[in-house]
N, C-alpha and C positions, 0 to 999 in steps of 0.2 A: 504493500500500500504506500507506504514512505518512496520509492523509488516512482511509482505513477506522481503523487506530487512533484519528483523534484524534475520527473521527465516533464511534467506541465508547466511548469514554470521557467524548466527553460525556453521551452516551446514559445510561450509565452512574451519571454523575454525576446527572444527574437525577433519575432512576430512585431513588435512592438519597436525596435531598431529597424527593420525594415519597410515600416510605414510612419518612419520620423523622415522629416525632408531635413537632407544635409545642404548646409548651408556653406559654403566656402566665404571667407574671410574674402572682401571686395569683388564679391560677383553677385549680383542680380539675388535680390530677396535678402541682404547685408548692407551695408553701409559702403557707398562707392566713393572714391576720390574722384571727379571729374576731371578735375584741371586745378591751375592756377587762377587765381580771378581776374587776373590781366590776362588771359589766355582769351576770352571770350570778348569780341569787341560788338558794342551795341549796333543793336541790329544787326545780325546775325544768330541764326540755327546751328547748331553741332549735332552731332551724334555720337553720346556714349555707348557703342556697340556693349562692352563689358558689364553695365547699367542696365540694357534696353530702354534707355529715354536719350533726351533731347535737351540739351540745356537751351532754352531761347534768353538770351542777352535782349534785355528790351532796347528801346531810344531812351528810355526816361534812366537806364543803367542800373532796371533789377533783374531777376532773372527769375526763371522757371526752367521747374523742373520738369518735361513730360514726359509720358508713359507713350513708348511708340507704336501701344498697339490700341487700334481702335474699338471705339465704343459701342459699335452696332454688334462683331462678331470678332475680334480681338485678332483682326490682321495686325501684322507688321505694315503701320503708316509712313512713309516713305516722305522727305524733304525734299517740293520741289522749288531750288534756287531761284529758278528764271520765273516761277509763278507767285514768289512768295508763299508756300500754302505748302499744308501736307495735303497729299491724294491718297485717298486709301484703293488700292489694286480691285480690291474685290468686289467692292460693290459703291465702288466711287463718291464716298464721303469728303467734303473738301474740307483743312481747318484753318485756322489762323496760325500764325504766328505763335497767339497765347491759346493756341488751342481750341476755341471755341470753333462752331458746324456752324459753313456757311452753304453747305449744302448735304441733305441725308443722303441715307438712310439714318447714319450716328443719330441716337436720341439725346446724347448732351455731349460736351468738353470731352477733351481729351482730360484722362484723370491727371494728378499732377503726383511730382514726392515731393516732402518736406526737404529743406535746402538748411545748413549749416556752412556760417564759414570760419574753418579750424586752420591757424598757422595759416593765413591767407589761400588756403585751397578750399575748394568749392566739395561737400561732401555730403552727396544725397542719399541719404535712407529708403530702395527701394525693396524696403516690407513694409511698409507702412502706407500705400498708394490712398489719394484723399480722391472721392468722387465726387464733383461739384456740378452745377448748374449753370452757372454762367461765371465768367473771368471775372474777379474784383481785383483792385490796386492792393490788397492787403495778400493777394498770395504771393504777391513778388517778394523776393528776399534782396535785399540791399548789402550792399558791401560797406 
């Protein structure tokens, strides 16, 4: 009887290691380093591949942090330079800059992460993804 417990509890244990999500130390679902904060010049999009967002550098000089995958069915949203605007491929959602749908299917924003700036690098927390409704001046982070 002793040994079925200790056979169940490892089982168990396992079981329970194998449906924890591992998180690596500066990748996607942990705390990413972008860049420098002089890295990003206003008015300008990046892509943090390592992140899967987007830093947008505003003109007013805050920044966001987007999530590049869209809000209708969670494609990878693509930056396009010469349009200003993210496209999304699959079923042709257009955004802004800060995110917001100026055309659907997407029902709101691109979602955003929370923005930190540590030792002058820009360092976004993507576990923590905020879903908003429309763009306000208060989700921008400032340097």
């Amino acid at each position: 009887m002793l040994s079925l417990v200790g056979l169940f509890g490892q089982a168990g244990f396992a079981l329970a290691r194998f449906l924890t999500p591992r998180i690596e130390a500066g990748a996607f679902g942990a705390r990413v380093v972008a860049g420098r904060v002089d890295e990003f010049q206003p008015g300008t999009v990046s892509h943090v591949q390592k992140g899967r967002f987007y830093i947008s550098r505003l003109e007013d000089g805050g920044y966001l942090a987007l999530w590049h995958s869209c809000t209708h069915l969670g494609c990878t949203v693509p930056w396009r330079e010469d349009e200003n605007h993210f496209h999304c491929p699959c079923h042709s959602s257009i955004f802004t800059a800060v995110g917001e749908v100026v055309s659907g299917p997407a029902p709101r924003p691109l979602d955003i992460f929370p923005i930190e700036i540590v030792d002058g690098n820009l360092v976004v927390d993507t576990g923590q993804p905020i879903q908003r409704s429309k763009f306000e001046p208060a989700q921008e982070t400032h340097a």
